[in-house]
C-alpha positions in Angstrom: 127.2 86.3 78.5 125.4 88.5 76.2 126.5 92.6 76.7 122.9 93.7 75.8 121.6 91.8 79.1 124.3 93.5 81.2 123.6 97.0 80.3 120.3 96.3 80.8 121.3 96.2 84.5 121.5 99.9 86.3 121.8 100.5 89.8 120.0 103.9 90.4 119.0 106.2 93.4 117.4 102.8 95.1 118.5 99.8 93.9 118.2 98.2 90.0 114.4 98.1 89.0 113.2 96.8 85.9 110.0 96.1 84.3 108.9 92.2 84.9 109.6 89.7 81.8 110.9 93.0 80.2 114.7 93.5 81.4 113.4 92.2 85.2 114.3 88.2 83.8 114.9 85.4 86.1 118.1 85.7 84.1 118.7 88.9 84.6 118.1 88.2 88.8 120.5 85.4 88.0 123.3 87.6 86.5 122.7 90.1 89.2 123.0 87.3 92.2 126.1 86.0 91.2 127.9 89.8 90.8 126.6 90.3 94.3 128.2 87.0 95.3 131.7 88.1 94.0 130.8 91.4 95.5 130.4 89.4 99.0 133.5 87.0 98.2 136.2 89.4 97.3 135.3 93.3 99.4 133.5 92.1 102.2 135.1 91.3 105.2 133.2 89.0 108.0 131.4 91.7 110.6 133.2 91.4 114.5 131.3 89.1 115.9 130.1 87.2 112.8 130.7 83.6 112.2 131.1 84.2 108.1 129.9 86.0 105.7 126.2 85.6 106.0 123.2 87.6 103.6 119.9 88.3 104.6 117.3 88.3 101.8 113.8 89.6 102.2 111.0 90.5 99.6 107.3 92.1 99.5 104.2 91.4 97.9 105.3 92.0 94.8 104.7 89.3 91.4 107.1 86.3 92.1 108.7 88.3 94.2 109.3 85.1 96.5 110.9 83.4 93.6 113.2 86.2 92.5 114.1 86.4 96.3 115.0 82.1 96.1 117.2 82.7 92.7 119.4 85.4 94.9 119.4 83.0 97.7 120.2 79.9 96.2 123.4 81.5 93.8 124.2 83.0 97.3 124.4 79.2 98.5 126.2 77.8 96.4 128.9 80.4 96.2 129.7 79.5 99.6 127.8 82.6 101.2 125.2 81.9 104.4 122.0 83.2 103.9 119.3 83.9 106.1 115.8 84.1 104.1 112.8 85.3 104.9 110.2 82.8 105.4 107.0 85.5 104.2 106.6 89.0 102.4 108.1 92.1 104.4 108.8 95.7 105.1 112.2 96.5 103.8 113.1 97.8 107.3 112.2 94.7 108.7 114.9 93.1 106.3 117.2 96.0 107.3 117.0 95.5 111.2 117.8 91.7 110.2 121.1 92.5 108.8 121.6 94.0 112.1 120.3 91.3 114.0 122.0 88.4 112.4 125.2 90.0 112.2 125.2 90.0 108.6 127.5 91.5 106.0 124.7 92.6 103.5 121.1 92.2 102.8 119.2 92.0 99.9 115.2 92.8 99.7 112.9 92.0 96.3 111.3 95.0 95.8 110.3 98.0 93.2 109.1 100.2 96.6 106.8 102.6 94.8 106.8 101.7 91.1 103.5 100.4 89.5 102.9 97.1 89.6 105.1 95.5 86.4 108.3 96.6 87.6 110.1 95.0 90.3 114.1 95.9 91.9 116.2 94.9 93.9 117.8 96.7 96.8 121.2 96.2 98.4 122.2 97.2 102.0 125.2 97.1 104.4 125.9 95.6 106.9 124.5 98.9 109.2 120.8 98.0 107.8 121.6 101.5 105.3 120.7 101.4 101.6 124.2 100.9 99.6 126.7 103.7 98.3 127.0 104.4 95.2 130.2 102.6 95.3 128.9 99.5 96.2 126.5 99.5 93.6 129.3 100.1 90.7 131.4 97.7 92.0 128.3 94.8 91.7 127.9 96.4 88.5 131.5 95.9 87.6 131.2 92.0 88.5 128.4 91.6 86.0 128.2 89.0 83.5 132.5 88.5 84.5 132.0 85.0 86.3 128.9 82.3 85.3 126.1 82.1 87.2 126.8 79.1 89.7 123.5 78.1 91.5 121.9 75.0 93.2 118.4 73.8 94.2 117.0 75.4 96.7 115.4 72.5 99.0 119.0 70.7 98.7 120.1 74.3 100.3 117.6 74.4 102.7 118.8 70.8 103.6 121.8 71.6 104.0 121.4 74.7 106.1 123.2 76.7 103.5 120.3 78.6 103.3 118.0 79.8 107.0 114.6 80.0 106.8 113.6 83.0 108.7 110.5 85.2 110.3 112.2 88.4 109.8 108.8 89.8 111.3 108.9 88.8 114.7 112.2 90.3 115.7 111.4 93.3 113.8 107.7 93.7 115.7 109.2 93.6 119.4 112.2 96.1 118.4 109.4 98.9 117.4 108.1 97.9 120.6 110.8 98.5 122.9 111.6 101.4 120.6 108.5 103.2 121.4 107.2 104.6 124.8 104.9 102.4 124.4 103.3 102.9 128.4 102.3 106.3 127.0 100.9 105.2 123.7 99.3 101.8 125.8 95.8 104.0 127.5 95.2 106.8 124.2 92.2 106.3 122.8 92.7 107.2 119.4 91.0 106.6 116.4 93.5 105.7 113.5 93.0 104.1 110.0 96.1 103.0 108.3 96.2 102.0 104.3 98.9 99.5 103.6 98.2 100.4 99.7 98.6 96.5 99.4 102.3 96.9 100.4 104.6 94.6 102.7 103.4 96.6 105.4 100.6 94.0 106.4 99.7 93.9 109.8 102.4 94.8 111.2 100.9 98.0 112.8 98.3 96.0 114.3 100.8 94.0 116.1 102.6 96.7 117.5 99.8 98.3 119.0 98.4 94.8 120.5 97.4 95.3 124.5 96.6 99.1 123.5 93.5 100.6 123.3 94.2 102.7 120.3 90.8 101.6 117.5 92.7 100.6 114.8 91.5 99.8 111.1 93.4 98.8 108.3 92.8 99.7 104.4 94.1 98.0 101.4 95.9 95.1 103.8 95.5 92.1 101.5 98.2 91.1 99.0 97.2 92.6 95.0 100.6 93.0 93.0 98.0 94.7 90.7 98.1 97.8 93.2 94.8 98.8 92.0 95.8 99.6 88.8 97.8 102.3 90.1 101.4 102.9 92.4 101.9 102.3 95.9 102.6 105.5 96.5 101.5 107.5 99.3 101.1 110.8 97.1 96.9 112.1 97.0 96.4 110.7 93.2 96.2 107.6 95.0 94.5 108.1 98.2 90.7 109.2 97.5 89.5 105.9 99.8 91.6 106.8 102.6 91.0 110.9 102.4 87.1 110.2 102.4 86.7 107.5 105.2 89.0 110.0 107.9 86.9 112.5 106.8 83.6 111.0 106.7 84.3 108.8 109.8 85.9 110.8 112.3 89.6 109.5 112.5 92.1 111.1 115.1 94.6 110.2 112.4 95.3 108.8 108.7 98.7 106.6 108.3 99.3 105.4 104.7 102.4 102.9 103.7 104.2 102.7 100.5 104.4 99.1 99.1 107.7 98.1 101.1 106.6 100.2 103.8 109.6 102.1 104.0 107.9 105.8 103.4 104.6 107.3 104.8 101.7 109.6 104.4 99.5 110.7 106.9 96.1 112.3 106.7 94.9 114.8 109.4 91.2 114.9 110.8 88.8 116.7 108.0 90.9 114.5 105.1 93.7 116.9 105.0 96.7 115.5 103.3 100.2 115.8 105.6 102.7 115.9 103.3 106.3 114.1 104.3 107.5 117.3 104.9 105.4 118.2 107.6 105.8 115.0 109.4 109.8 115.3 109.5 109.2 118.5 111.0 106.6 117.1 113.9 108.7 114.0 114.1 111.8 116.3 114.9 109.9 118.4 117.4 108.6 115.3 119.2 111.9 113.5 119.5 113.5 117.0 120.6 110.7 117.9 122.9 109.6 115.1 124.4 112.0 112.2 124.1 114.6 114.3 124.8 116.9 113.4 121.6 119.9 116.1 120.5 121.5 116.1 117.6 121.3 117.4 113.9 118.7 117.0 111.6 118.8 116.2 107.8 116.7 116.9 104.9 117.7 117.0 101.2 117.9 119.7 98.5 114.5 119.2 97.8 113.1 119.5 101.3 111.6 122.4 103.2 112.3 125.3 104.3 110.4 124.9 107.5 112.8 122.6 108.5 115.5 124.9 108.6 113.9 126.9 110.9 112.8 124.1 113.6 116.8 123.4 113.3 117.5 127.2 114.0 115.0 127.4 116.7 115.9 123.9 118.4 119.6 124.8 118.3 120.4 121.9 115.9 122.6 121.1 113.3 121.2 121.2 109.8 122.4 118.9 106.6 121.7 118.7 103.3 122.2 115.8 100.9 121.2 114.8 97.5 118.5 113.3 96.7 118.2 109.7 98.3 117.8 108.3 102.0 121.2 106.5 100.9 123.1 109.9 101.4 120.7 110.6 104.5 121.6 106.8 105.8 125.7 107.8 105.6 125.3 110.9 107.9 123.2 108.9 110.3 126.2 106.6 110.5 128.9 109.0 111.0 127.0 111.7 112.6 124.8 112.0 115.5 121.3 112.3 113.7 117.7 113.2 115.1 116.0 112.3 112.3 116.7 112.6 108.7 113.9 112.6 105.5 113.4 113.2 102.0 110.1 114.6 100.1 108.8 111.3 99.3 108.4 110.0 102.7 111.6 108.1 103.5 111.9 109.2 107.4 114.9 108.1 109.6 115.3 108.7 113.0 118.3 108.2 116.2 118.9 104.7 117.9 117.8 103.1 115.2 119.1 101.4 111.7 120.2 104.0 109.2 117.6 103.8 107.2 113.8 105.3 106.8 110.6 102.9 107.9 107.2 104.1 107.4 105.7 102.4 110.0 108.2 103.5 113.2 107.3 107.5 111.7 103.7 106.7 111.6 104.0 105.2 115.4 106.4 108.2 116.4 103.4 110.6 115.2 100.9 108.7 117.0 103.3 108.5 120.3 103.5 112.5 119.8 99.7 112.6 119.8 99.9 110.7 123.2 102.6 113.0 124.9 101.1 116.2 124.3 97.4 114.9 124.2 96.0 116.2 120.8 95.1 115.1 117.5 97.5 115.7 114.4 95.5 118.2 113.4 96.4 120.3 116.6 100.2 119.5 116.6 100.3 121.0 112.9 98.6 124.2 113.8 101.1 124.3 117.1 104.0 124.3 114.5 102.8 126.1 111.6 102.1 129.0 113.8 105.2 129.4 115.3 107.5 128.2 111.9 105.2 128.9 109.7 103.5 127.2 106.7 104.5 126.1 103.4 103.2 124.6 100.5 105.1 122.3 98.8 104.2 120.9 94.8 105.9 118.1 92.9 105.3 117.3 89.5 106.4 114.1 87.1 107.4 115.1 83.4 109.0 113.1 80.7 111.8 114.6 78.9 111.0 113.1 75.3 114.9 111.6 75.4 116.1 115.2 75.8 118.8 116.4 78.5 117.9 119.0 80.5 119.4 122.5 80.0 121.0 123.4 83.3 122.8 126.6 81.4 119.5 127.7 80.2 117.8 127.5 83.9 121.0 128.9 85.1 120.7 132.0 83.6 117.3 132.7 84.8 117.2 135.7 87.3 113.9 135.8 89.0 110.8 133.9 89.4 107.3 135.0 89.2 108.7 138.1 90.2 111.1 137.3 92.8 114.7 137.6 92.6 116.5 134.5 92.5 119.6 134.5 95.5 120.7 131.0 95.4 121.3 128.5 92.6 122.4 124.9 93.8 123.3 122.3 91.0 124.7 119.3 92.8 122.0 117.1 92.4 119.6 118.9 89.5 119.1 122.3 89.4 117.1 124.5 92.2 116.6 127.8 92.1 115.9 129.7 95.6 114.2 133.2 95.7 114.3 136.4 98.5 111.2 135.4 99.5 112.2 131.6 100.4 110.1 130.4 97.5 111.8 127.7 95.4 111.6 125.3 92.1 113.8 122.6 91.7 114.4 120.5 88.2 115.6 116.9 88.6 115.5 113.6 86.4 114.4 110.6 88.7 117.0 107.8 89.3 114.0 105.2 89.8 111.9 106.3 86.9 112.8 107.8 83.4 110.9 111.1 84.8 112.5 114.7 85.4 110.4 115.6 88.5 109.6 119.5 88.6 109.1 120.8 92.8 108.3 123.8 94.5 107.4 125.4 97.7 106.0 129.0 98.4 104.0 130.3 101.7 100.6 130.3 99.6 99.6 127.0 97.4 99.0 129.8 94.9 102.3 130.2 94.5 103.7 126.5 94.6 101.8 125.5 92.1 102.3 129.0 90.0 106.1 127.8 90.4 105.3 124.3 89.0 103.8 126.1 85.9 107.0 127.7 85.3 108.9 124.6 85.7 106.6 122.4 83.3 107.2 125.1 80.4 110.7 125.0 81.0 111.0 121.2 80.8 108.3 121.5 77.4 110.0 124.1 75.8 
């Protein structure tokens, strides 16, 4: 086994991604299978319940994604492990609520979630439906390359049951279902337009909402592993189509899915962009308010300040973890959790699987809309005028290979004027002021980026604050 293919291998914030035919090799997918396999074999235990250690595998519309997803499967299979494989392209929560479903000790989903279109990943969750600790990614990484890659063909699997063929979508359809109050969402009449960005996402929303009368019309729902030429990623840059058609044709409300469906967007009436941030808030108040949930709420070191003061007002716990649902996925486990997000649209909420789903947030919103009988547009104002409003600004830099200075941010004092009152440096560096403004400096652990945000109480501001942070990375 060569060493230059193993280090080639890095678990990060999500999962190992790579670019296609680059470092992402059928034989680096290989080497990666069987470490999970010895992972499987010799630290997982069979779940209560189970009938033997058992994997479900998943994968999105991503290039060869299906056969990257077979090579897992069939190393899986002949290391003695039963798998359970999806028969189509999904959501990654879909693949998450099978691990749950089938009892399983660990799934496995194909995908780069937001990356362009050359890279692909692969994810790793537990046997909860969560994204996997940092532990559990070391200790894969530790079996790399230690034990050859032992394989078989994957219609003699199939044969021989070793491997399931499954429709991972049909289960996962009727739990949103019965998740949802779905009488109250059955009679609105709302206009919505969802873009699937040409993600897993599919539609699935469509079949959720089947016997409603909510007019529904899907964007970007075909399969193109191309992505446009762009990310799946539900950030503006990529979402002039979407922004135009609510705007231009009336919609109640905008939905918009990464490419494994696992984050969201949403754009108010008028082609206002909702960022993440806003939605966690809503989604909390709705749950709260409505559904009657209680609780604490989570949000990491990059999130908003208006969510600390819906958890103030509400009476709620407030958390904060690094960035990455991963951390936000362990306190759902051992806490009781309202709903949890990060910035880039990862949203998590109680009942469910540990873990964030773009499509259940989207529905949530919608099931909001039909509770307190008002557009999006309306609910934001409700909150905003009472919490108040923030702008929030994120910026992607490279770093030209060099580390970032945390001693020279450190010692800065104030910004734009403002004292600084609060340094935190546990995941990147964030500087908080007096007047609740904020920049935070942070490499990526997807993408070799440092990622500069802010938030202020005027856009102004934010993006004054991202200034400041882009000259600090440059210089």
């Amino acid at each position: 086994m060569s060493s230059t293919a193993v280090t080639d291998i890095k678990f990060g914030t999500d999962g190992w991604r790579g670019v296609i035919s680059d470092n992402f090799t059928f034989k680096n997918v290989a080497i990666v299978g069987q470490a999970i396999s010895e992972w499987v074999k010799r630290d997982l235990r069979p779940p209560r319940g189970g009938q033997g250690r058992r994997v479900t595998v998943g994968y999105d519309t991503r290039f060869l994604g299906k056969e990257y997803a077979q090579i897992i499967s069939c190393i899986l299979a002949r290391n003695n492990v039963e798998v359970y494989l999806g028969q189509a392209p999904i959501p990654t929560p879909a693949l998450s609520y099978a691990v749950v479903r089938k009892k399983a000790v660990a799934g496995i989903m194909i995908t780069a979630s937001h990356n362009p279109g050359k890279f692909n990943g692969i994810k790793i969750k537990n046997s909860q439906g969560g994204g996997a600790s940092t532990e559990v990614t070391k200790r894969v990484e530790q079996y790399l390359g230690k034990t050859p890659v032992r394989t078989m063909d994957c219609a003699e699997a199939i044969q021989a049951k070793r491997i399931k063929m499954c429709d991972f979508k049909a289960d996962y359809v009727k739990f949103m279902r019965r998740y949802l109050d779905f009488p109250k969402i059955k009679n609105a009449r709302f206009k919505v337009v969802q873009d699937v960005m040409h993600g897993s996402g599919g539609r699935i929303l469509e079949e959720v909402l089947k016997g409603s009368q909510i007019r529904l019309t899907l964007m970007r729902d075909d399969i193109n592993p191309y992505f446009d030429g762009g990310k799946p990623e539900p950030v503006v840059e990529y979402l002039g189509g979407i922004l135009n058609k609510v705007k231009r044709e009336k919609f109640d409300l905008g939905l918009v899915l990464d490419g494994d469906a696992d984050r969201l967007a949403a754009i108010a009436p008028g082609g206002e962009f909702i960022s993440p941030q806003r939605i966690l808030g809503l989604i909390i108040l709705h749950l709260v308010r409505n559904r009657g949930r209680r609780g604490g709420v989570v949000k990491t070191t990059c999130g908003t300040m208006l969510i600390d003061h819906i958890a103030e007002d509400l009476g709620l716990e407030l958390y904060e973890t690094p960035v990455g649902f991963k951390y936000i996925s362990d306190l759902m486990v051992s806490k009781r959790i309202v709903a949890g997000g990060e910035e880039a649209g990862g949203i998590g909420v109680q009942d469910y699987i540990p873990e964030r789903d773009g499509t259940l947030a989207g529905l949530l919103l919608l099931e909001m809309m039909a509770y307190e009988q008002k557009n999006i547009k309306q609910l934001l104002n409700d909150m905003e005028r009472k919490y108040g409003r923030y702008y929030y600004e994120r910026s992607d830099l490279e770093l030209s290979n060099r580390a970032l200075d945390m001693n020279r941010i450190w010692s800065i004092k104030s910004l734009l004027g403002e004292k600084v009152v609060k340094v935190t440096d546990y995941d990147g560096i964030k500087l908080t002021c007096e007047d609740e403004s904020w920049l935070m400096l942070r490499p990526s652990g997807t993408e070799p980026l440092v990622r500069a945000y802010s938030e202020a109480k005027t856009l102004k501001k934010a993006k004054a604050l991202i200034g400041v942070g882009e000259r600090l990375l440059k210089n």
